[in-house]
Legacy VTK file of the C-alpha trace (Angstrom):
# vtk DataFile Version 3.0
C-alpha trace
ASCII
DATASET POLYDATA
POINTS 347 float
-38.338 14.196 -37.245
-41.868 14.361 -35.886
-44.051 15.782 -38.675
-46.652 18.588 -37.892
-49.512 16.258 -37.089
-47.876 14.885 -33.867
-46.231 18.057 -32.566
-49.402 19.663 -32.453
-51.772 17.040 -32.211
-53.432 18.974 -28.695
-53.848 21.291 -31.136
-55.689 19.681 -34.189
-59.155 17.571 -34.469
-56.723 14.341 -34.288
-58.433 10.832 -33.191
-56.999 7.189 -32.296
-58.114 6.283 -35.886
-56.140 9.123 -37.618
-53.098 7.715 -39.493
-49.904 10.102 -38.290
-47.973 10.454 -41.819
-45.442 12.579 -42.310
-42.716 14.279 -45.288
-41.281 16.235 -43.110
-43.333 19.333 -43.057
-43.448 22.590 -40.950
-40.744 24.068 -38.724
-39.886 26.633 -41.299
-37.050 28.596 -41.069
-37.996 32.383 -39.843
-35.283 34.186 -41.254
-34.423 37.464 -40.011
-34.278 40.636 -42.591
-31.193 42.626 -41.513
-30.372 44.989 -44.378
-34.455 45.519 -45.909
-35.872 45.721 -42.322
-33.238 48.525 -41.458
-34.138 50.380 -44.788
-37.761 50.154 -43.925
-37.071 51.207 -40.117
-38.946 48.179 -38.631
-37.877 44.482 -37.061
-38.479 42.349 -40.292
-38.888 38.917 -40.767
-39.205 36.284 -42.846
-41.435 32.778 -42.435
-39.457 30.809 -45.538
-42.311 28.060 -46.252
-40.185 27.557 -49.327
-38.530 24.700 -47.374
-41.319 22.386 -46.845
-41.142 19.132 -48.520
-43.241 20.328 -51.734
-41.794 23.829 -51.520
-44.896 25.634 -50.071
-46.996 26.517 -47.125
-49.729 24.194 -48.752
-48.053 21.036 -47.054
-49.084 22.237 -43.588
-52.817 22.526 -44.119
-52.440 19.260 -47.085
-51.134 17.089 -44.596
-53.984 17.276 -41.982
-56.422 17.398 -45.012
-55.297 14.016 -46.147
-54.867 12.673 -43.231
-58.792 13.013 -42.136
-59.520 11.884 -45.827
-57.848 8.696 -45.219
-59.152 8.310 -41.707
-62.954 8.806 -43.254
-62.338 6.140 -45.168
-61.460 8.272 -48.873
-60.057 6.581 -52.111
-59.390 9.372 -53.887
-58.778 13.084 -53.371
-59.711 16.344 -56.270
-58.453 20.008 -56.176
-58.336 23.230 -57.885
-55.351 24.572 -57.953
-52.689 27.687 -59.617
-49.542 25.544 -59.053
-48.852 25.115 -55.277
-51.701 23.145 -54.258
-51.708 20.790 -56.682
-48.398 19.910 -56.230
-48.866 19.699 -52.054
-51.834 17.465 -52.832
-50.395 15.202 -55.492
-47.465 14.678 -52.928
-49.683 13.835 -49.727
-52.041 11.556 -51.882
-49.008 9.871 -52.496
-47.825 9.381 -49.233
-51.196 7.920 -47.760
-51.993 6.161 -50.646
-54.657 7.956 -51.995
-55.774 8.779 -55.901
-55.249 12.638 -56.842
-56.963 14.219 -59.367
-56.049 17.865 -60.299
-57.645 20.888 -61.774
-55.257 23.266 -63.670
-56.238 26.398 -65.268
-54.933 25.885 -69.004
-51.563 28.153 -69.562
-51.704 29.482 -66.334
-49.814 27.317 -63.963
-45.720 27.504 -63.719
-44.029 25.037 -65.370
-42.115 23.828 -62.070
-45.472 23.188 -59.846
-47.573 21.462 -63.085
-43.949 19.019 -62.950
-44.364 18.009 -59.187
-47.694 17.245 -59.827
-46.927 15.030 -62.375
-44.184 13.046 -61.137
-45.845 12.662 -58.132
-48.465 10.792 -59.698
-51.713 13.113 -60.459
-54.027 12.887 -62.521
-53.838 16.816 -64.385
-56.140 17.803 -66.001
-56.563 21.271 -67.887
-59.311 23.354 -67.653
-59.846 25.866 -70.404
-60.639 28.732 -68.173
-59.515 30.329 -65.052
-59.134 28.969 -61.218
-62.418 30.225 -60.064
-63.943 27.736 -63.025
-61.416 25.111 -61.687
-62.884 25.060 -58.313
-66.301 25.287 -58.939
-66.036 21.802 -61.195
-63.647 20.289 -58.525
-66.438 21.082 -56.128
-69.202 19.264 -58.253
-67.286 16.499 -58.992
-66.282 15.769 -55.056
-70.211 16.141 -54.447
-71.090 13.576 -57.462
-68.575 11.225 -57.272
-67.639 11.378 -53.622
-63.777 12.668 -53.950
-62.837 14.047 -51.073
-61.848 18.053 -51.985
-58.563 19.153 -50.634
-58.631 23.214 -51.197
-58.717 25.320 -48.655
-62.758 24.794 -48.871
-61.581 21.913 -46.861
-61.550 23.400 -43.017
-58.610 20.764 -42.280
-56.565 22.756 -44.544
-57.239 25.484 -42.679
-56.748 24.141 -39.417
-53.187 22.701 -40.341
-52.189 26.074 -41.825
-52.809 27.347 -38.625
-49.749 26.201 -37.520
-47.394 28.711 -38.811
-48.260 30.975 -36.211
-47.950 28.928 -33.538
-44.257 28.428 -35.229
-43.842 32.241 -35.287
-45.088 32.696 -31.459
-42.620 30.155 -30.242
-39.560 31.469 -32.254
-40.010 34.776 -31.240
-41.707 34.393 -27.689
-44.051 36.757 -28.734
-46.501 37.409 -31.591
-45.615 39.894 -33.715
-47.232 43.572 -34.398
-47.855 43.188 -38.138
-48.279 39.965 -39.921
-48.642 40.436 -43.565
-49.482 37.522 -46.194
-49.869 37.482 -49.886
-53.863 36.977 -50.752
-54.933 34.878 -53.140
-57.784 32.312 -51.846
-57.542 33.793 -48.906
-57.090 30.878 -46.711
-54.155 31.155 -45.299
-54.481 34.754 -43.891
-57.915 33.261 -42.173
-55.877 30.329 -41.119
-53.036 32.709 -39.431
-55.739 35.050 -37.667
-57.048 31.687 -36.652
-53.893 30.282 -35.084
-52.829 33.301 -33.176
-56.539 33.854 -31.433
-56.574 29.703 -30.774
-52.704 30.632 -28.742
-54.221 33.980 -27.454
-57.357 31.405 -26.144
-54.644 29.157 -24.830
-53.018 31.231 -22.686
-50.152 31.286 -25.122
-49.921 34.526 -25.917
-51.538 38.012 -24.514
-52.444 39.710 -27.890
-52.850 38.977 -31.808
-50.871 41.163 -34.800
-52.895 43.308 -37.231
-53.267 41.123 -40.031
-52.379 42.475 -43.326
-53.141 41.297 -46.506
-51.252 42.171 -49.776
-52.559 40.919 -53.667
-51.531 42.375 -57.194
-53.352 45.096 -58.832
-54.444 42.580 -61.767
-56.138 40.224 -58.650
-57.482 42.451 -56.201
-60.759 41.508 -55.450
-60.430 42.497 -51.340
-59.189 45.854 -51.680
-61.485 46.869 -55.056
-64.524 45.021 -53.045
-65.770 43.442 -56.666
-65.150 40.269 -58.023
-62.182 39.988 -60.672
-63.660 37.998 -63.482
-59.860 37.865 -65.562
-57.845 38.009 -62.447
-54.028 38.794 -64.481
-50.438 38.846 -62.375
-47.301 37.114 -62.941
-47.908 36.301 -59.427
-49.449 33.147 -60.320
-49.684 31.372 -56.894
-52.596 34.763 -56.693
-54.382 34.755 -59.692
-57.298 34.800 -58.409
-60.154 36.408 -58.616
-63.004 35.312 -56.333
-61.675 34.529 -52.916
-63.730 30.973 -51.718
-62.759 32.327 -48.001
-62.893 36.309 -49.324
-65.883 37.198 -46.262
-63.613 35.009 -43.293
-60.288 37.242 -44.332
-61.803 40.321 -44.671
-63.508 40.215 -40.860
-60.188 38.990 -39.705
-58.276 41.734 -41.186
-61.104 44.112 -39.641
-61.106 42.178 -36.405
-57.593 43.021 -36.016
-57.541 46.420 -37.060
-55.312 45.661 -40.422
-56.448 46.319 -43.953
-55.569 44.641 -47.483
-53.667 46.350 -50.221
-52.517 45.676 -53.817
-49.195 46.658 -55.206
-48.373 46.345 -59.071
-46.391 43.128 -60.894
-43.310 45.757 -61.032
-43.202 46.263 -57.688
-43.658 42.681 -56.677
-40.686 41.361 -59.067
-38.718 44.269 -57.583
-39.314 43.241 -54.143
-38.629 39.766 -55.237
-35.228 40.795 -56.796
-34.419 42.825 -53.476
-35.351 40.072 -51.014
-32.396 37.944 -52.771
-29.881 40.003 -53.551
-30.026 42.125 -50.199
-30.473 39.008 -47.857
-30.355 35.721 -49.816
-33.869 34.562 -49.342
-35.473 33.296 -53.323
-39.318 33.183 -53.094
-41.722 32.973 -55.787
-43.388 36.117 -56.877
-46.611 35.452 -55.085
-44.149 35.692 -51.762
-42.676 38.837 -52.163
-46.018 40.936 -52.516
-45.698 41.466 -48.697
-42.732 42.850 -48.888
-43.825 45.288 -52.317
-46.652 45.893 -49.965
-44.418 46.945 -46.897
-42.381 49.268 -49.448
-45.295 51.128 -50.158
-46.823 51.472 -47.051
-43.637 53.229 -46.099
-43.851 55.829 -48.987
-47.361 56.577 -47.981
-46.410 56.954 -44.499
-49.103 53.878 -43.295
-45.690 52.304 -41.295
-45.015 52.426 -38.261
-41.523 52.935 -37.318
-39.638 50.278 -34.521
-42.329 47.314 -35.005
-41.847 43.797 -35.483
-43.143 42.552 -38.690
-43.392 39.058 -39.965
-43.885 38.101 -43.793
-45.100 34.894 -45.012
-42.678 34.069 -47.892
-45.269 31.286 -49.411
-43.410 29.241 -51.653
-39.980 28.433 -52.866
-38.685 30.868 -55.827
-37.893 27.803 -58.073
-41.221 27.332 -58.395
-41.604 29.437 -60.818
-37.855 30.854 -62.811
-38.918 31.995 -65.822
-40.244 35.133 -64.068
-36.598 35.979 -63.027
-35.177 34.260 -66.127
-37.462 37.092 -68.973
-35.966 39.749 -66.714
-32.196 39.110 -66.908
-29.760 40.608 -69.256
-28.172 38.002 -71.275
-25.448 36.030 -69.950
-22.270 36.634 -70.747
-20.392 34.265 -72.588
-16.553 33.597 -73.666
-14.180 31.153 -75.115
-12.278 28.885 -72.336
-9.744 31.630 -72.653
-7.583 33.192 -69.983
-8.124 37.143 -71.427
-11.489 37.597 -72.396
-12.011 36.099 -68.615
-9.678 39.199 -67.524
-11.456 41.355 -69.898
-14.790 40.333 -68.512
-13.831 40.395 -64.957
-12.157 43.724 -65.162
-15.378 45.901 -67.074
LINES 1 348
347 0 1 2 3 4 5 6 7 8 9 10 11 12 13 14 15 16 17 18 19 20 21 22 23 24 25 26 27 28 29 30 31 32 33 34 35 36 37 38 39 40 41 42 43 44 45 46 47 48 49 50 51 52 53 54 55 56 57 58 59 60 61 62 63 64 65 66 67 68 69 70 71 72 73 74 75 76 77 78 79 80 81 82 83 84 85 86 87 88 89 90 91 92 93 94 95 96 97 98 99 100 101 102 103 104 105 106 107 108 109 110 111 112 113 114 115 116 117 118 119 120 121 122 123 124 125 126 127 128 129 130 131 132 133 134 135 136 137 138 139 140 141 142 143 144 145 146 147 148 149 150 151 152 153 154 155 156 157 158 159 160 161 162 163 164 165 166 167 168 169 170 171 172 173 174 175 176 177 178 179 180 181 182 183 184 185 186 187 188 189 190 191 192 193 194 195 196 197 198 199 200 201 202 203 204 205 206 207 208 209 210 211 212 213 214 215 216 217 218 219 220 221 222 223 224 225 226 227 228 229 230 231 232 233 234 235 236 237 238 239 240 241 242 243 244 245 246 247 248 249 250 251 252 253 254 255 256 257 258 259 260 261 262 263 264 265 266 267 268 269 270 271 272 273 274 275 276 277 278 279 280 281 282 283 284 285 286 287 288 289 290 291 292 293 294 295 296 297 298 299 300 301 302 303 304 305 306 307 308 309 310 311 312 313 314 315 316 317 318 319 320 321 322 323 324 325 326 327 328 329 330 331 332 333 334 335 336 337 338 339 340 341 342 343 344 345 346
């Protein structure tokens, strides 16, 4: 399978000298959203990045990122990261033979992404302090000691993320009328905007969707318009609380005509619990904020009825269980006996 870098090398900053390494990544299923898209009266769907290789949309921006390291000649990459990058980064590094070091904010980072970094070979270290402390030491160290930085202050990461929309545009034939993204750095929304005006440019497509931008109420930097010194969610791929690429998203949600919005940790597990058990689609929490975000545009009468909408479902919902695991009622459980199986079975 032809990895990202050569399907759309017309499209990226790719030379003779850059090494075309691949796990696999991209081509993303876009599932559509029967049952909540019906509810909500619009043509829903979802872009599952959950099935990349590392189980996130950071493998399509990493990939180009490490790539350009290794072609300028890099022996060892740093990052800041909540969970998902770290683990994209400690994965690439890998595969092109590069040294990883990552930034973790101490306590903060779900159990499942701090164990991909690790096995994949990291270096972790914890940072007593949040992600916006994180990055601003990853970003001195990569100017001291010459590691080459791999967040999405990195405009390869960028570019690669691009790519999602150019996924979308082909599935559908068409872009769609919303596109709505969880907000945390606020790269990836910049990257999307990005992707669809390089097609529009292209003769691709003839117009771009109304980007809209959804973060939690305890991280909401964009729609308050203040930095969020003790950004707090259980939407940990969005704790965040000063946005490196804050000014790019916010003129391409104005340039568009969309707008940002937060929506509460309640609503976000809720959406998260909906979006599986209504249409078999698991996504981390940080995911289903679009979709908590869609709900309540609809109750304040802000959506439009009959339009095509497409959610970026960031990262894979095992990621991060114990969210859905301190919500469940207890399991039940019996003796290897025939009746209290009948009992149970018949309540």
């Amino acid at each position: 399978m032809a990895g990202l870098l050569e399907r759309y090398k017309n499209y990226f900053p790719i030379t003779e000298k850059t090494p075309l390494k691949t796990l696999g990544e991209g081509g993303t299923p876009l599932v559509k959203l029967h049952k909540i898209g019906k509810e909500l009266g619009i043509e829903l769907y979802g872009k599952y990045e959950g099935a990349n290789p590392t189980g996130s949309f950071k493998d399509r921006g990493m990939v180009l990122a490490m790539a350009k390291a290794a072609e300028e000649g890099a022996k060892a990459v740093i990052c800041a990261s909540t969970g998902n990058t770290s683990a994209s980064a400690a994965a690439y590094a890998a595969r092109f033979g590069l040294k990883c070091y990552v930034l973790l904010p101490a306590g903060k980072v779900a159990l499942g992404k701090l164990s991909q970094a690790l096995v994949y070979g990291a270096k972790v270290i914890s940072i007593r302090g949040n992600f916006d402390r994180a990055l601003e030491l990853a970003k001195g160290a990569s100017e001291e000691m010459g590691l080459a930085i791999v967040n999405s202050v990195n405009p390869y990461r960028l570019w690669g993320q691009r790519s999602g929309a150019w996924e979308i545009c082909e599935e559908l034939g068409f872009p769609p009328d919303w596109m709505v993204l969880p907000v945390g750095n606020a790269g990836n929304i910049t990257a999307y905007w990005a992707g669809f005006v390089q097609y529009k440019n292209k003769g691709k497509i003839k117009s771009v969707p109304k980007m809209v931008g959804i973060q939690a109420e305890g991280a909401s930097p964009l729609v308050s318009g203040k930095s969020c010194p003790n950004p707090e969610t259980v939407a940990t791929a969005i704790r965040i609380g000063r946005p490196v690429n804050g000014k790019k998203a916010t003129w391409a949600v104005r340039v568009s005509g969309g707008f940002f919005s937060s929506v509460s940790d309640e609503e976000i597990l809720q959406a998260q619990k909906e979006l599986a058990s209504k249409e078999g689609v698991f996504a981390e929490p940080a995911s289903c904020a679009p979709l908590a975000g869609l709900k309540r545009a609809k109750r304040d009468g802000k959506l439009p009825k009959d339009i095509a909408v497409v959610m970026v479902l960031t990262g894979n919902g095992l990621k991060d269980p114990q969210a859905i695991l301190s919500r469940q009622e207890e399991i039940c459980e019996i003796d290897g006996d025939e009746a209290q199986l009948r009992e149970v079975l018949m309540r």
